[in-house]
N, C-alpha and C positions, 0 to 999 in steps of 0.2 A: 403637525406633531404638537401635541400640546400637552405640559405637566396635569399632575392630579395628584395629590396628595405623597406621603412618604414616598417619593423619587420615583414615583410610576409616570411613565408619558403613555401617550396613549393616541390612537388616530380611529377615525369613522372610517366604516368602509360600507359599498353597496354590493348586492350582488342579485343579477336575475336573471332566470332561463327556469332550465327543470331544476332544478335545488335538487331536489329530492329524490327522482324516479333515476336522475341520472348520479347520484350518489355526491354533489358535491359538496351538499352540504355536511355530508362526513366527513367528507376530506376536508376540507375548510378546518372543522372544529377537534378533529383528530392530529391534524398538522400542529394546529398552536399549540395545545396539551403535548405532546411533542418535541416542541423546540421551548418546555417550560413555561409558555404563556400565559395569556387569561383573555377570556371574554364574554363580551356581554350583548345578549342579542336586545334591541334597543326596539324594532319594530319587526314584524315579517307577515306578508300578506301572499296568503297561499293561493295557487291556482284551483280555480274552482273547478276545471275540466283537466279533460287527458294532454287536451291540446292547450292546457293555457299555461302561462309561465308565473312563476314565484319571484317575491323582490326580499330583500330583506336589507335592514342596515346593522351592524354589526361594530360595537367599539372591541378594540384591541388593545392592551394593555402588557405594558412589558417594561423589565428595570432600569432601560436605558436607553436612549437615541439607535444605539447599538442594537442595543436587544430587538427594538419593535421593527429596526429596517430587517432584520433577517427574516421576522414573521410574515413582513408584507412582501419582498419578495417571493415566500413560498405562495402567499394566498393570489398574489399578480397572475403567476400563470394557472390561477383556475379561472380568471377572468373577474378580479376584485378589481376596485377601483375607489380612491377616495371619492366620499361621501362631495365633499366640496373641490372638484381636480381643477386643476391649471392647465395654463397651457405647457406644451412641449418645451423643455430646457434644451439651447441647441450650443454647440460650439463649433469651431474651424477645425476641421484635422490637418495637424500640423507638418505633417508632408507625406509625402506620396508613400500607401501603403500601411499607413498609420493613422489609427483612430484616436479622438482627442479621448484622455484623462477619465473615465468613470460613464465610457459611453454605453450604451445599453445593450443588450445579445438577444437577439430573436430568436423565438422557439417557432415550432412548424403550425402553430396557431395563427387562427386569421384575427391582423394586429392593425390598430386605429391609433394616430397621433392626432391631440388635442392644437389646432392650428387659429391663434386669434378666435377662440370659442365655439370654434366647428370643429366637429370628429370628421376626420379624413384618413380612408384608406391606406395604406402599405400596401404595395405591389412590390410581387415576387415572396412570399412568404415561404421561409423555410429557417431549418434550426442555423444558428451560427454565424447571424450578422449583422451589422452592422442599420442603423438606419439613418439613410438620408434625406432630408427635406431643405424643399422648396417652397419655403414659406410667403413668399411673394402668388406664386402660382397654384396653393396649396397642395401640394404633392409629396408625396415622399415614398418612397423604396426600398425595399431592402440591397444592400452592395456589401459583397464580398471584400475579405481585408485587402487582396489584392489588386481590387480594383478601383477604392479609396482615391481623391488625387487632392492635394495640397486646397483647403480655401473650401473645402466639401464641408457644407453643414451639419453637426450629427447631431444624433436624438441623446444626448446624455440624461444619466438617472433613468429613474420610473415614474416622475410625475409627467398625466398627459400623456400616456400612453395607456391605451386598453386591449388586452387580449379577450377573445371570444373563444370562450373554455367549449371544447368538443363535446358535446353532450351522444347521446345514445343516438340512434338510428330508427327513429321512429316510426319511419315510412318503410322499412326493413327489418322487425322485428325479429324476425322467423330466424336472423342470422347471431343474434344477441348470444348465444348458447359457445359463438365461433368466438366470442374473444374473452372467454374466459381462462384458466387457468391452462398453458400448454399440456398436452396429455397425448399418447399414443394409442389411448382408448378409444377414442373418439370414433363413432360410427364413420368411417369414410367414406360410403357410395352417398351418406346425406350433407355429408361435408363437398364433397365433389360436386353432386348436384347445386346445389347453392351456389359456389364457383360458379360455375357453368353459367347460372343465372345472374351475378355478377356481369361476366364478360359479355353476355347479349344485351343486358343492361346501358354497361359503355359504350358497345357498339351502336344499340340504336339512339343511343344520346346524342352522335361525333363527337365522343372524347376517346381521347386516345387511352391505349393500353401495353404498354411498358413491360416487357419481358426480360427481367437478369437473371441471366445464365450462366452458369457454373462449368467446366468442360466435361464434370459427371453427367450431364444430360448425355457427353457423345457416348464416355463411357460404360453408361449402362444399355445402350441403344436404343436410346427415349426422343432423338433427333427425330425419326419418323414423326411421333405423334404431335412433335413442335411443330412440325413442318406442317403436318393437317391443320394446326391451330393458324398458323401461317397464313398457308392458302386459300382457310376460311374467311377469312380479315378477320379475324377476334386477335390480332397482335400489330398493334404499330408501329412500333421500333424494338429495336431489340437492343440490350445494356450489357457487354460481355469483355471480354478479355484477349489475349494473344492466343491461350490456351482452348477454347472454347471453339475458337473458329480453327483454329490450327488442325487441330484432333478431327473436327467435323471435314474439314479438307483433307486430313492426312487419312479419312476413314473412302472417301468418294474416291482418292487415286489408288489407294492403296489396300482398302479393303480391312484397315485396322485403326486400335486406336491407342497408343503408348505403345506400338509394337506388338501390339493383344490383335490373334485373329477373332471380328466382329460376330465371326459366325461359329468357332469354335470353344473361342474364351481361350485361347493357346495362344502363349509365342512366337515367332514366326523368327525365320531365323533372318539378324542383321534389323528384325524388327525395331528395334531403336532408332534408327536412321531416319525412319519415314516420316518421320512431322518435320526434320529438318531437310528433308528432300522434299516434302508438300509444300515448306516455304518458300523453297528456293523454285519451283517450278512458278508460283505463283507471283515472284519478283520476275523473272524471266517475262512475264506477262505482262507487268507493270503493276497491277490492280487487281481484286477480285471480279472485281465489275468485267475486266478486259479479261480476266480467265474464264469465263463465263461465254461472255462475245465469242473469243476464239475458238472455244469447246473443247478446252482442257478441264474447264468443270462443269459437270453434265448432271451432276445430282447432289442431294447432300443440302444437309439445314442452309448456308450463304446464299449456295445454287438458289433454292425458293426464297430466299429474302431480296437476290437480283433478281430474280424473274418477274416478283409479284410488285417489284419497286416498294420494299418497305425499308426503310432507313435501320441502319446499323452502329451503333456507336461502341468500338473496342479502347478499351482507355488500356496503356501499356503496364508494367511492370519491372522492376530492377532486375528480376528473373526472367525475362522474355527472350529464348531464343531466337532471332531473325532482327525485331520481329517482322511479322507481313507486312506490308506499305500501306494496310489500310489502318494501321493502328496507330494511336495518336500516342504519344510518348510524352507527351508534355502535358503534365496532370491537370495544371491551371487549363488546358486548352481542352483537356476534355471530360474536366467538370462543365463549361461556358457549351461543350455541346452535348452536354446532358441535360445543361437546368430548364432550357426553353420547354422541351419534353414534359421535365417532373413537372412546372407550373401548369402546365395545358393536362395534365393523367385526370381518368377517370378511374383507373384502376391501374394496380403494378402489381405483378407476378413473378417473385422473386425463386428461383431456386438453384439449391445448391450452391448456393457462392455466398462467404460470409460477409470477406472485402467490398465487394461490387452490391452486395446488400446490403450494407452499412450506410455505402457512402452514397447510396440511391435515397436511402431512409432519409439522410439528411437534409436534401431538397428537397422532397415533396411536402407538399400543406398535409397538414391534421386530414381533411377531408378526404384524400385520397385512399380508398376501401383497399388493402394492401394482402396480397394471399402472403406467406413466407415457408415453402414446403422442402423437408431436407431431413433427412433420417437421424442426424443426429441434433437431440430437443437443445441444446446448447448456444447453434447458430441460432434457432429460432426466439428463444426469450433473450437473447443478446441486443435485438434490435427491440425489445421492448426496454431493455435495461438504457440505451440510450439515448431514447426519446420518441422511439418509433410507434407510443403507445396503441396507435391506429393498426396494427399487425396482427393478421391472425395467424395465427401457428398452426402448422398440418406438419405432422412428426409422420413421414412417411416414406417408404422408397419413390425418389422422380419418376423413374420409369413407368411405374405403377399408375402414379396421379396424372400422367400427362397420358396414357393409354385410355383409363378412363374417363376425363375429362376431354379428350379428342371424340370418343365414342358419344359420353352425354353432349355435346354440340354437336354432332351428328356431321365430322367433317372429312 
């Protein structure tokens, strides 16, 4: 940070990728005018191809120490980086569960700590934590506040650290059109198709594909068309709730789902009872797995996720009747068996659930191609509004998009 004249300090910055095509150099220059700013572009050498990339250096200029850290903050997570960087500023966290004084917060960009003059990786990247290094062994990590332990090294500040700003999809064009402004206009059988091309995509990469689901899947009768997705292998684990699997069991014993007959759309009478007589048969069991085994449950979206052995992770709620035994109630414990999941996605398919979409958003990297489909456009620009930039929004009925999209994968 260095003065210039009538009380302006001012810093170099660099910045390279697609500047341009993927819009950040607007954002860049749009940001500091903005937050009041100024600056001055000092050098920029454009890409001569489709495929080549742009550099540019860029002074910033702003009233005060104050002033210019708020601007390079915002320009940090496009992927700026001082012109001259340092190494990583690290401290001791001073006890368990606690990050030292002015430590640094990761976004779900993939992020580089400056270690003795080599750029080194961060492992595990997602929004909301913390970073740890091992500066002896050059390594470092993202870890969770909770997982923090007394004597842990952390990445405090922003000097020496670089984020790698998301750019466009190059190699996937055709999809560019999907993350524009949320809309219920949107052609949906070319929207679906796409999808579609998406999940064969991940499949034949072996990356995994990540389904959160909502309990409106059971209740609109869109469980079938999961379950084809299921069966197909385009779904490797599924991300859901007490309520999702409950409804989906209380619909395989009982034929309904809130007490709604599945085939009527009518109440049934004492209909209320049955998700809390689905849970309690399935504790009699021990497990879903053993309800299964025994052939108390013989159909139904869980049925094909034991049958086909695709892993299931239900994280509980302060409103959970029962719950089922297969649901983890202790949040920390089942964020810790969600993240392995989000780090390893090639793609997540999120619906109807805002919670369980939120808190999915939050561990997955930038790169993971993210569907978000749910009739009301709210849930959907919601995970854009908190960092989930990588989300496409499908403003649609489930049942609909997962009927079609069973059918376009031909499952």
């Amino acid at each position: 940070m260095t003065s210039h004249g009538s009380n302006l300090v001012y810093e170099d910055i660099e910045a390279e990728g697609h500047l341009i095509d993927s819009n950040i150099l607007a954002r860049m220059m749009s940001g500091i005018v903005e937050l009041d700013g100024d600056f001055e572009v000092l050098s920029f050498e454009i890409g001569r191809g489709n495929e080549s990339t742009s550099k540019m250096v860029m002074r910033v200029r702003g009233r005060n120490g104050e002033h210019l850290t708020e601007m390079l903050k915002m320009l940090h997570g496009l992927g700026v980086v001082p012109a001259h960087p340092g190494n990583v500023a690290l401290e001791p966290a001073p006890a368990d569960g606690v990050f030292p004084e002015g430590f640094y917060v990761t976004t779900n960009l993939e992020t580089l700590v400056r270690i003795d003059g080599v750029w080194c990786p961060v492992w595990g990247t997602e929004m909301d934590l913390g970073i740890c290094v091992d500066a002896e062994a050059k390594r470092a990590w993202g870890v969770p506040l909770s997982q923090v332990k007394k004597g842990d090294m952390i990445a405090v500040g922003q000097v020496g650290i670089r984020v790698t700003s998301q750019e466009r999809l190059r190699e996937r064009e055709e999809f560019e059109f999907m993350n524009s402004t949320v809309s219920s206009e949107k052609p949906k059988a070319q929207i679906i198709r796409q999808a579609a091309t998406i999940l064969r995509e991940t499949k034949e990469r072996g990356k995994a594909a990540i389904a959160v689901v909502g309990p409106a899947v059971i209740h609109t009768g869109a469980a079938e068309h999961l379950e084809r997705l299921v069966r197909g292998g385009y779904i490797s684990v599924l991300f859901g709730g007490n309520a999702v699997a409950t409804h989906d069991i209380e619909s395989a014993l009982y034929g309904t789902s809130l007490g709604i007959d599945m085939k009527t759309g009518l109440p049934v009478p004492a209909g209320h009872e049955h998700h809390l007589r689905a849970i309690n048969q399935i504790h009699a069991c021990g497990s879903i797995r053993e309800a299964v085994d025994e052939g108390v449950l013989t159909s139904g979206l869980m049925h094909a996720l034991v049958e086909t052995d695709t892993p299931f992770v239900l994280a509980g709620s302060i409103r959970d009747d029962g719950p089922l035994p297969d649901v983890i109630t202790d949040t920390m414990a089942a964020q810790e068996a969600m993240r392995p999941w989000c780090q390893e996605a090639g793609a997540c398919l999120m619906m109807s659930t805002m919670l369980h979409s939120i808190a999915t958003g939050n561990m997955l990297p930038a790169a993971v191609t993210t569907i978000c489909v749910d009739i009301n456009p709210a849930v959907v620009t919601k995970l854009s509004d908190r960092g989930s930039f990588q989300t496409i929004g499908i403003i649609t009925d489930v049942g609909l998009f997962l009927r079609l999209l069973a059918d376009e994968l031909e499952c």
